[in-house]
Backbone atoms as SQL, in Angstrom:
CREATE TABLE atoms (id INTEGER PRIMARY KEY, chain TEXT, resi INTEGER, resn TEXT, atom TEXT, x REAL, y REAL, z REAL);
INSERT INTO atoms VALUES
  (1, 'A', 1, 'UNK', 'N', -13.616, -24.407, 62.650),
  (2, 'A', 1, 'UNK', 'CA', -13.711, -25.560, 61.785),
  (3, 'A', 1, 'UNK', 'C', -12.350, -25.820, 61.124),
  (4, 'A', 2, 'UNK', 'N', -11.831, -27.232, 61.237),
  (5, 'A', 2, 'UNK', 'CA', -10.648, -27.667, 60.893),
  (6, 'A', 2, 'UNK', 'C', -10.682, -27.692, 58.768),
  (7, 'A', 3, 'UNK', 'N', -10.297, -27.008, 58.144),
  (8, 'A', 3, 'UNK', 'CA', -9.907, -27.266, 56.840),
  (9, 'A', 3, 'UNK', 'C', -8.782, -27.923, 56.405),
  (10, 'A', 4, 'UNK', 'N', -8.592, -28.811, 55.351),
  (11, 'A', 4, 'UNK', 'CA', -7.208, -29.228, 54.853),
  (12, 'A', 4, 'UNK', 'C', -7.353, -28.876, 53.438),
  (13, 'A', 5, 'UNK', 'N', -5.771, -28.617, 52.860),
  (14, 'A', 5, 'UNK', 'CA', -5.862, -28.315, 50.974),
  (15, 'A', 5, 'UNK', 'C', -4.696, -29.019, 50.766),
  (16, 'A', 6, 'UNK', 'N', -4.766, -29.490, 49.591),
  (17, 'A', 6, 'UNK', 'CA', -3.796, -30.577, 48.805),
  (18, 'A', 6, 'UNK', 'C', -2.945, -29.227, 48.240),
  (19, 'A', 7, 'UNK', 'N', -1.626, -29.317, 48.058),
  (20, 'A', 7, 'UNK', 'CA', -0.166, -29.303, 47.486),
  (21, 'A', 7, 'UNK', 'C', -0.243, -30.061, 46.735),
  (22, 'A', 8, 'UNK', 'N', 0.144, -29.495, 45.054),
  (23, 'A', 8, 'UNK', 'CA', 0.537, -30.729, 44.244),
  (24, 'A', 8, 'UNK', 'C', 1.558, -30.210, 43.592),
  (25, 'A', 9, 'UNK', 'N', 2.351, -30.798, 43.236),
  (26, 'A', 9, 'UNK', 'CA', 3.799, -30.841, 42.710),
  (27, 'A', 9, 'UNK', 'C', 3.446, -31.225, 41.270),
  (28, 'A', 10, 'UNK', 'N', 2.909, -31.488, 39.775),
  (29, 'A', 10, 'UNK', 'CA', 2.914, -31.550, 39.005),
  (30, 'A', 10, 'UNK', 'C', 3.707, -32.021, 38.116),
  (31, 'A', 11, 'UNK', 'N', 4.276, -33.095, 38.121),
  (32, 'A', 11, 'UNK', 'CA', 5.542, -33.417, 37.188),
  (33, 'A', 11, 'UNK', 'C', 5.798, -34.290, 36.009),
  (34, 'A', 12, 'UNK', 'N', 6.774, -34.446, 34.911),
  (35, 'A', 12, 'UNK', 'CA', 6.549, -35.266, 34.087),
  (36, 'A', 12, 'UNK', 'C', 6.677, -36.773, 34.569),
  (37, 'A', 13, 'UNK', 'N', 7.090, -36.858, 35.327),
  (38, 'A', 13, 'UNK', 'CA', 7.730, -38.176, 35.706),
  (39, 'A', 13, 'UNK', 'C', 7.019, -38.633, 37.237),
  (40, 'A', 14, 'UNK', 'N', 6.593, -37.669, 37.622),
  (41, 'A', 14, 'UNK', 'CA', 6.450, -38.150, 39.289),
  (42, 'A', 14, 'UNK', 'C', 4.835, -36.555, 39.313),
  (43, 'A', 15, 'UNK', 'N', 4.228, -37.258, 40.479),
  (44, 'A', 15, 'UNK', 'CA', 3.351, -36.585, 41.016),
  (45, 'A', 15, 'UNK', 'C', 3.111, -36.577, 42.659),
  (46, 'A', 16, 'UNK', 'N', 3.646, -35.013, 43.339),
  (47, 'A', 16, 'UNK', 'CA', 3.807, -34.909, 44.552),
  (48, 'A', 16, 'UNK', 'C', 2.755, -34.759, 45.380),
  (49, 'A', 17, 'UNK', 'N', 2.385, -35.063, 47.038),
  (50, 'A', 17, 'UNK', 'CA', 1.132, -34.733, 47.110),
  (51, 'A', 17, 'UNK', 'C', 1.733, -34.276, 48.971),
  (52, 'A', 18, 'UNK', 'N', 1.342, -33.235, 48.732),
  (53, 'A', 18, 'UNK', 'CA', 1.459, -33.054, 50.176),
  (54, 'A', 18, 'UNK', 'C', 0.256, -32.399, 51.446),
  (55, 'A', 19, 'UNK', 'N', -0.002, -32.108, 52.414),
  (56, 'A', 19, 'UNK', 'CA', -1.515, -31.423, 52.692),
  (57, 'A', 19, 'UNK', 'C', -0.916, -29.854, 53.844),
  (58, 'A', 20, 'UNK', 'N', -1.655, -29.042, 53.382),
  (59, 'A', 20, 'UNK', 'CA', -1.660, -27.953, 54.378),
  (60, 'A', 20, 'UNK', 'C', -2.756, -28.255, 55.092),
  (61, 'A', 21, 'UNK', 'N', -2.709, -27.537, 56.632),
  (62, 'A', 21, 'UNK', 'CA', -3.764, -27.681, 57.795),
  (63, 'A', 21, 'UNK', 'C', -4.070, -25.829, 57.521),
  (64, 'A', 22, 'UNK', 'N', -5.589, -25.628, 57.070),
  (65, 'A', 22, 'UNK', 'CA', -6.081, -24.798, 57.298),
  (66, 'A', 22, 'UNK', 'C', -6.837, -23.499, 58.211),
  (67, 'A', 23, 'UNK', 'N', -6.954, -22.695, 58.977),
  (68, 'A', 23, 'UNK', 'CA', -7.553, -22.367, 60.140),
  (69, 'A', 23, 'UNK', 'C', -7.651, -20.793, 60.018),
  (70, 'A', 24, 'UNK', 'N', -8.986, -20.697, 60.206),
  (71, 'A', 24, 'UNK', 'CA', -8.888, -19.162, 59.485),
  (72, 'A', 24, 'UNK', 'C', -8.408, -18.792, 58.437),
  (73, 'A', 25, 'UNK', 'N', -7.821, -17.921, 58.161),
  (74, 'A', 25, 'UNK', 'CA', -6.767, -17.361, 57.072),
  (75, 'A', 25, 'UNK', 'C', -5.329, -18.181, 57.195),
  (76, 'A', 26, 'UNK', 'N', -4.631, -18.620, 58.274),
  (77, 'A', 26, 'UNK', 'CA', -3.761, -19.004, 58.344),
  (78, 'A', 26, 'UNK', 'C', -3.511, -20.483, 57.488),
  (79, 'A', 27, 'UNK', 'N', -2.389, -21.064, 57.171),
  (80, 'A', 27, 'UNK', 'CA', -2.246, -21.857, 56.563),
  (81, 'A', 27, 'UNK', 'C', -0.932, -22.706, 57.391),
  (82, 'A', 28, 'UNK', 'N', -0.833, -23.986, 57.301),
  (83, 'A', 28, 'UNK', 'CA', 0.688, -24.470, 57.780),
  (84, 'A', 28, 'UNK', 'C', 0.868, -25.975, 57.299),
  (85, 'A', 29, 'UNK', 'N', 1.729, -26.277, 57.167),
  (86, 'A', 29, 'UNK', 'CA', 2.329, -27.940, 56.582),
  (87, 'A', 29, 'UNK', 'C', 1.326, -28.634, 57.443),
  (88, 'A', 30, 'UNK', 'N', 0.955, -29.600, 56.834),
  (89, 'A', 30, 'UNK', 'CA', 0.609, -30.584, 57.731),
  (90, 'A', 30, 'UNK', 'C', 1.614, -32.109, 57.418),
  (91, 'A', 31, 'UNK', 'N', 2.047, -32.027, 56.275),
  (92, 'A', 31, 'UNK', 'CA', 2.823, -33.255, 55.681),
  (93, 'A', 31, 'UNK', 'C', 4.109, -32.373, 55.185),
  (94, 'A', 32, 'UNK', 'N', 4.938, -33.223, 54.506),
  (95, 'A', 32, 'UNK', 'CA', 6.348, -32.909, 53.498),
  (96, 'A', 32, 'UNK', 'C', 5.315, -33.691, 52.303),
  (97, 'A', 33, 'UNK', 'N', 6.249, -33.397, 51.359),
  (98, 'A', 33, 'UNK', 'CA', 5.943, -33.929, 50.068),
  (99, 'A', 33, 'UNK', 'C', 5.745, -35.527, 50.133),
  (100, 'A', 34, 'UNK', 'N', 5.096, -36.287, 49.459),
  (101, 'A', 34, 'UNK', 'CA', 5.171, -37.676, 49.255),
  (102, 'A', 34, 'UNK', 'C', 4.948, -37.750, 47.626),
  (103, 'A', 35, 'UNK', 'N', 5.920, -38.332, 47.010),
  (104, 'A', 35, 'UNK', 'CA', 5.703, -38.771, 45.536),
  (105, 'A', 35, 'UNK', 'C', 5.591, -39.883, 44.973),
  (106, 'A', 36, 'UNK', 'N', 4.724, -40.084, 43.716),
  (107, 'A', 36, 'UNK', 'CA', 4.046, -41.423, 43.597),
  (108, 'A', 36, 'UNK', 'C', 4.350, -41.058, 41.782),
  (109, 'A', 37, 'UNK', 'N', 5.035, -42.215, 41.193),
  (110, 'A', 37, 'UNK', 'CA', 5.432, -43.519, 41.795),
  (111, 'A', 37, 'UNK', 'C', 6.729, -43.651, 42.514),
  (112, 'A', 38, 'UNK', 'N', 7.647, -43.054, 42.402),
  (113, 'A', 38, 'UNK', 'CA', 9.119, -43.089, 42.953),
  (114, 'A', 38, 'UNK', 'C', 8.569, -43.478, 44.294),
  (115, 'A', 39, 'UNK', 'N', 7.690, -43.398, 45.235),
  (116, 'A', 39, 'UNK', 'CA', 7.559, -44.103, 46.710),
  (117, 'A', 39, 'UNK', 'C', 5.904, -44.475, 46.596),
  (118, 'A', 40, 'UNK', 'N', 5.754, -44.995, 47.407),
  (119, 'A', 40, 'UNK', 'CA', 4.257, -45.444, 47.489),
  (120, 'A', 40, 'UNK', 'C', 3.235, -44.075, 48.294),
  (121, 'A', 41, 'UNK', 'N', 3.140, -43.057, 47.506),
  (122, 'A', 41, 'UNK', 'CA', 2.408, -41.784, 48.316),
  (123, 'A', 41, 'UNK', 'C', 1.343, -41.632, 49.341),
  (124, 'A', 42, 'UNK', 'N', 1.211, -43.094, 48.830),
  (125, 'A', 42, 'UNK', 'CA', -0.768, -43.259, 49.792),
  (126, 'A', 42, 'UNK', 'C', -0.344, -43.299, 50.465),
  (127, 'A', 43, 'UNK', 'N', 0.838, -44.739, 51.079),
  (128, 'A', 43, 'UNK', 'CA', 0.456, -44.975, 51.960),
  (129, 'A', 43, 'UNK', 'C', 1.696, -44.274, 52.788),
  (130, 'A', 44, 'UNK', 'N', 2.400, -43.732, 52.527),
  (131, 'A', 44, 'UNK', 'CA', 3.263, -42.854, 53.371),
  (132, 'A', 44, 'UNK', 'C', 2.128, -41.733, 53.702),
  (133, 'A', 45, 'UNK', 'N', 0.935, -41.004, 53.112),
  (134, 'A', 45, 'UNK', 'CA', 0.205, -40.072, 53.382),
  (135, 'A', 45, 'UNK', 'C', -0.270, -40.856, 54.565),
  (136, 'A', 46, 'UNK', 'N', -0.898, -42.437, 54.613),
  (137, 'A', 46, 'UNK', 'CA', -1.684, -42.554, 55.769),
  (138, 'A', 46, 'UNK', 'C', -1.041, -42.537, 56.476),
  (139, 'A', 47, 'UNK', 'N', 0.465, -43.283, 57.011),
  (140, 'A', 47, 'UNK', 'CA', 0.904, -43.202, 57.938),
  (141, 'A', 47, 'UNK', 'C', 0.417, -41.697, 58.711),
  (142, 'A', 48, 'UNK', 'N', 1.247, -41.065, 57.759),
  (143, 'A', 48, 'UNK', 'CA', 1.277, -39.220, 58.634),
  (144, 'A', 48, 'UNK', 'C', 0.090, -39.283, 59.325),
  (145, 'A', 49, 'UNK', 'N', -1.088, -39.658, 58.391),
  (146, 'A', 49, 'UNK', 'CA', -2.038, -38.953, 59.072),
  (147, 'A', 49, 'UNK', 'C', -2.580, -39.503, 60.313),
  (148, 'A', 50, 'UNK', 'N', -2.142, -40.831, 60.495),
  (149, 'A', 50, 'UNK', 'CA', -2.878, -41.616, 61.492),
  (150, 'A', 50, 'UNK', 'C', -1.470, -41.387, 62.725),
  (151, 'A', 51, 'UNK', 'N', -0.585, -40.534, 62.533),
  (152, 'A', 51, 'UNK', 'CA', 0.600, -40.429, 63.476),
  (153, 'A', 51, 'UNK', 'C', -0.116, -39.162, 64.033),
  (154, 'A', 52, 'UNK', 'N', -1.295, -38.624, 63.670),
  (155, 'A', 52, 'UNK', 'CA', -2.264, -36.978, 64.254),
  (156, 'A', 52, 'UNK', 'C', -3.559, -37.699, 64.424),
  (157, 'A', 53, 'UNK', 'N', -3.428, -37.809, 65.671),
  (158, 'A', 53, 'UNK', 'CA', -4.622, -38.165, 66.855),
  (159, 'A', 53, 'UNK', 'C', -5.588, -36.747, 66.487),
  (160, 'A', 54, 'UNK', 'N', -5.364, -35.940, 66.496),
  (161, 'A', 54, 'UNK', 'CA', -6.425, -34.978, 66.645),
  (162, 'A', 54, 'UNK', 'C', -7.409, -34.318, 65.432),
  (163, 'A', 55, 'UNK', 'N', -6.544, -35.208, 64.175),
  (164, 'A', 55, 'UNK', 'CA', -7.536, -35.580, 62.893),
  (165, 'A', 55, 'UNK', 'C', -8.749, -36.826, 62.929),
  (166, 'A', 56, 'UNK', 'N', -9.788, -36.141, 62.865),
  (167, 'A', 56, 'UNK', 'CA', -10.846, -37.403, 62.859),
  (168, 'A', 56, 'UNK', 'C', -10.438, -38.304, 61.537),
  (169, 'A', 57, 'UNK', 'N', -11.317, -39.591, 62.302),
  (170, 'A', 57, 'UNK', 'CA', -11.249, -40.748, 61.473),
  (171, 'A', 57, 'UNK', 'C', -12.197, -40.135, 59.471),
  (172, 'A', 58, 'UNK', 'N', -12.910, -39.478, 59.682),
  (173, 'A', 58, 'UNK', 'CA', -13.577, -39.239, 58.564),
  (174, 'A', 58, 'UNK', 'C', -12.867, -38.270, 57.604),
  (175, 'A', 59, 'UNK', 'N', -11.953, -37.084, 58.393),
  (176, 'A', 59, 'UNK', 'CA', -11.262, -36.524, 57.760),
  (177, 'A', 59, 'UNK', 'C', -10.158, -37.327, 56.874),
  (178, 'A', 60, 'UNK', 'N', -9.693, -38.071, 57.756),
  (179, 'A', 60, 'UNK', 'CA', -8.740, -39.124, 56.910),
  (180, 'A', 60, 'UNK', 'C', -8.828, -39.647, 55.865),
  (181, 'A', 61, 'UNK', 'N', -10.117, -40.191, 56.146),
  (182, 'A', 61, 'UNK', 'CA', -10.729, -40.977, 54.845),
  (183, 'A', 61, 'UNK', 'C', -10.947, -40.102, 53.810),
  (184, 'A', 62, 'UNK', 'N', -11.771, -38.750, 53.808),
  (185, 'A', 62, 'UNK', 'CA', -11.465, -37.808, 52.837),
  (186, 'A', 62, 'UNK', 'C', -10.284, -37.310, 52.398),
  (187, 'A', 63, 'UNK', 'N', -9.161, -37.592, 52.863),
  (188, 'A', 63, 'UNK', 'CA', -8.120, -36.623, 52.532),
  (189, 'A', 63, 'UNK', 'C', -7.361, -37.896, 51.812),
  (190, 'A', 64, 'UNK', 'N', -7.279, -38.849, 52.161),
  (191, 'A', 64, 'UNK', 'CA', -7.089, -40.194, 51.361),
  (192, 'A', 64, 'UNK', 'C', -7.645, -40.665, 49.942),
  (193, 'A', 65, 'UNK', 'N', -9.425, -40.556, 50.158),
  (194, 'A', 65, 'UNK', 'CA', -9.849, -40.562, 49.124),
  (195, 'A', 65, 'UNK', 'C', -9.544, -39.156, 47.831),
  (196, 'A', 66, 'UNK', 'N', -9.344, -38.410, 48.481),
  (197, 'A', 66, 'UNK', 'CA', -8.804, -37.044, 47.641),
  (198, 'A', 66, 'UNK', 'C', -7.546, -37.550, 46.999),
  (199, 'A', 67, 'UNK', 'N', -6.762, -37.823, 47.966),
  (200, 'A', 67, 'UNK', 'CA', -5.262, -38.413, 47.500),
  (201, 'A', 67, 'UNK', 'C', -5.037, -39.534, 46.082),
  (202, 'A', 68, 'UNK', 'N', -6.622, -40.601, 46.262),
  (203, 'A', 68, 'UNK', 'CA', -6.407, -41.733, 45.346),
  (204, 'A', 68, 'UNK', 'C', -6.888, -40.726, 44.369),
  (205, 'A', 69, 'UNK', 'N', -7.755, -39.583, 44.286),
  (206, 'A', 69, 'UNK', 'CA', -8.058, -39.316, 43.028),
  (207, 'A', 69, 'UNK', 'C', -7.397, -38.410, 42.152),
  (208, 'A', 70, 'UNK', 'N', -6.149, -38.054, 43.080),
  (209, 'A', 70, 'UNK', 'CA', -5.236, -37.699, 42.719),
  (210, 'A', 70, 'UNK', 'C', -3.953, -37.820, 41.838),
  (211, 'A', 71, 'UNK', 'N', -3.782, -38.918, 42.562),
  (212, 'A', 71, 'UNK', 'CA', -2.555, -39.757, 42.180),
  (213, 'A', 71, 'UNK', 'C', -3.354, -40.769, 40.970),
  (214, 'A', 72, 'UNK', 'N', -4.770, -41.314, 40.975),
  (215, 'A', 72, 'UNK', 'CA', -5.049, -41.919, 39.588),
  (216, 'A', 72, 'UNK', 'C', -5.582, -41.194, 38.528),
  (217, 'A', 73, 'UNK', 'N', -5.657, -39.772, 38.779),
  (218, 'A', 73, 'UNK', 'CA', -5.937, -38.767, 37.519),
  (219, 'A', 73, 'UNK', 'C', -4.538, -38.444, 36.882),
  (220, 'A', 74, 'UNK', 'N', -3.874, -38.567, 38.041),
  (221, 'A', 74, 'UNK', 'CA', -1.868, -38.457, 37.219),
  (222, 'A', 74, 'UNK', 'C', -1.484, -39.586, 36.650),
  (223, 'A', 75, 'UNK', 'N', -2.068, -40.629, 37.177),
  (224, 'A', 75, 'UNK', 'CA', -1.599, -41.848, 36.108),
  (225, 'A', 75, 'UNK', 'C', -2.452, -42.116, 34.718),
  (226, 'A', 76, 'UNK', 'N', -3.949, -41.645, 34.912),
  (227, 'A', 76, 'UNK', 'CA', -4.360, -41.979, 33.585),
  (228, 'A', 76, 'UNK', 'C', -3.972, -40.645, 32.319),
  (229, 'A', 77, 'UNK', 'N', -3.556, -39.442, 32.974),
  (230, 'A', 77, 'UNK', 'CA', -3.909, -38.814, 31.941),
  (231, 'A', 77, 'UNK', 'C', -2.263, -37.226, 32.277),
  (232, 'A', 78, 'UNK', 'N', -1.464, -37.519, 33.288),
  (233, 'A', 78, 'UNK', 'CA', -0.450, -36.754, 34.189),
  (234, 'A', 78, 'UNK', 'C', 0.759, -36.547, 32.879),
  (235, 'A', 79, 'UNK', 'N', 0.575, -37.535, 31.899),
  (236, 'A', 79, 'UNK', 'CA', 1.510, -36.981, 30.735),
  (237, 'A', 79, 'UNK', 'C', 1.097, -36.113, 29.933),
  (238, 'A', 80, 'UNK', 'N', -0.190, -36.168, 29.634),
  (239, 'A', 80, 'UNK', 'CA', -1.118, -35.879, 28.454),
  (240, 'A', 80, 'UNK', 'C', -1.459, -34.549, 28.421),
  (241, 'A', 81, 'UNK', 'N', -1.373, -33.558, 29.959),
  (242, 'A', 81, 'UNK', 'CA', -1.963, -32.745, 29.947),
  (243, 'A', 81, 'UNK', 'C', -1.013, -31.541, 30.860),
  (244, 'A', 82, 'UNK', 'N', -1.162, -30.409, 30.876),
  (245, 'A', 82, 'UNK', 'CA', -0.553, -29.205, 31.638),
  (246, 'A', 82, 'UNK', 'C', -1.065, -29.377, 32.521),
  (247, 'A', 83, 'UNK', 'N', 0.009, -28.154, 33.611),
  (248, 'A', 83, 'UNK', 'CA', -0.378, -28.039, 35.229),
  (249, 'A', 83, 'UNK', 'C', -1.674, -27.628, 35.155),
  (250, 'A', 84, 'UNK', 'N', -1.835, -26.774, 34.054),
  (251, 'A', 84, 'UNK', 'CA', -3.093, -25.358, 34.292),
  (252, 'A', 84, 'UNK', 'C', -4.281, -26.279, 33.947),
  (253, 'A', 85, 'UNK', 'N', -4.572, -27.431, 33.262),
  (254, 'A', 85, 'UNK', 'CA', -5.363, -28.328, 32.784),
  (255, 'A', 85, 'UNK', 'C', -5.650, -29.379, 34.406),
  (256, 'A', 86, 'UNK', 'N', -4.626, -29.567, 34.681),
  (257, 'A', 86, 'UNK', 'CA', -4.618, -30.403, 36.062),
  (258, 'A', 86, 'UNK', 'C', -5.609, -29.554, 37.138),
  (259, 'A', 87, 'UNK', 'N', -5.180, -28.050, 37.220),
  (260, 'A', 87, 'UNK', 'CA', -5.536, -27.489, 38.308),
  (261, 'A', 87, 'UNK', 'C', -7.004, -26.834, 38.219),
  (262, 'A', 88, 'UNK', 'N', -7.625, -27.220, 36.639),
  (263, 'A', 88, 'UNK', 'CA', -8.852, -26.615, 35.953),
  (264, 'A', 88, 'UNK', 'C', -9.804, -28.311, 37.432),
  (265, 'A', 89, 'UNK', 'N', -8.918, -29.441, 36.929),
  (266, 'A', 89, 'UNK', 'CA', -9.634, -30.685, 37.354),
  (267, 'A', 89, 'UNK', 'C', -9.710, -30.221, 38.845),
  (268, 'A', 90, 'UNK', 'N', -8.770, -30.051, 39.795),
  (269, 'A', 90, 'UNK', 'CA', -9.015, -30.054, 41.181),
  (270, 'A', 90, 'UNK', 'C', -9.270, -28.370, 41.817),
  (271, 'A', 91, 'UNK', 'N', -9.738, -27.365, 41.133),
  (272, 'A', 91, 'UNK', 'CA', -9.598, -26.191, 41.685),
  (273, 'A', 91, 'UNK', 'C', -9.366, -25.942, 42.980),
  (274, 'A', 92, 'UNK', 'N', -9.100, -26.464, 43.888),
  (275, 'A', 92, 'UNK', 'CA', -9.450, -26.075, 45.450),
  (276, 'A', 92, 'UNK', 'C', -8.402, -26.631, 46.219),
  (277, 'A', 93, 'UNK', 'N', -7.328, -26.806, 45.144),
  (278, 'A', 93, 'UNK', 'CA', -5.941, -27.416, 45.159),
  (279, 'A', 93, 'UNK', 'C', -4.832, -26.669, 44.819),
  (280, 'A', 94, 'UNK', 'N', -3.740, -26.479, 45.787),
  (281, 'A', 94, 'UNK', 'CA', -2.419, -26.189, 45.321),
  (282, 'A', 94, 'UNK', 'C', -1.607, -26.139, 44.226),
  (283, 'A', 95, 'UNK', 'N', -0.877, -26.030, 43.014),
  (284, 'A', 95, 'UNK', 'CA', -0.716, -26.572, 42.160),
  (285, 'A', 95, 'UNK', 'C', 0.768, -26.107, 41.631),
  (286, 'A', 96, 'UNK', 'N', 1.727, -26.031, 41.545),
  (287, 'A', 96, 'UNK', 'CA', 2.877, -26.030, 41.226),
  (288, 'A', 96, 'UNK', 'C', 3.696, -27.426, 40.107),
  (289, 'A', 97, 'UNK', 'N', 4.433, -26.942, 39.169),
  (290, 'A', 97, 'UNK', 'CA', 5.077, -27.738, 38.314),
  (291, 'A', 97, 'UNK', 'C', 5.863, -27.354, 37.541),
  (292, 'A', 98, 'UNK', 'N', 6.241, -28.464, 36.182),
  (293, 'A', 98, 'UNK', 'CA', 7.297, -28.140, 35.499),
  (294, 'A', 98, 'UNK', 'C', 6.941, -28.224, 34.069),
  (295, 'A', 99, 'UNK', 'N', 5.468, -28.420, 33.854),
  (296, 'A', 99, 'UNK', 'CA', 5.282, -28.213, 32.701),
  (297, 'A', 99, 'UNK', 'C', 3.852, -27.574, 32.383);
């Protein structure tokens, strides 16, 4: 069974989002970083993902919809609060930062 986990970069100014491809124990990039707002993250995420034929159409859509709730939990509230507060919201997520 194919797994994916969000990378997040945590920042005052910017919020990174990148995805590992899961498999067994093993782990590996599936993306580079994309940051939002300094670039448009979504939709550089869809590109990637629709450039991997061998990701289903439904996975996409989950890993997208993960992405918007991502990137709009950093805009309503990404100043207001710590990494460790961020990573309480998405547990099952990557989480690295600078504050």
């Amino acid at each position: 069974m194919q797994q994916f986990t969000f990378k997040i970069l945590w920042l005052d100014n910017n919020v990174a989002i990148a995805i590992d491809h899961m498999i067994g124990k093993n782990i590996s990039p599936l993306t580079c970083y994309f940051f939002w707002p300094r670039n448009d993250a979504w939709e550089q995420l869809k590109t990637e993902l629709d450039s991997k034929p061998w990701i289903s159409e439904n996975d996409k859509v989950d890993l997208l919809n993960e992405a918007t709730e991502i990137i709009n939990f950093w805009q309503e509230k990404g100043k207001g609060i710590s990494l460790q507060e961020a990573q309480k919201e998405f547990p099952n997520f990557i989480f690295s930062g600078t504050n």
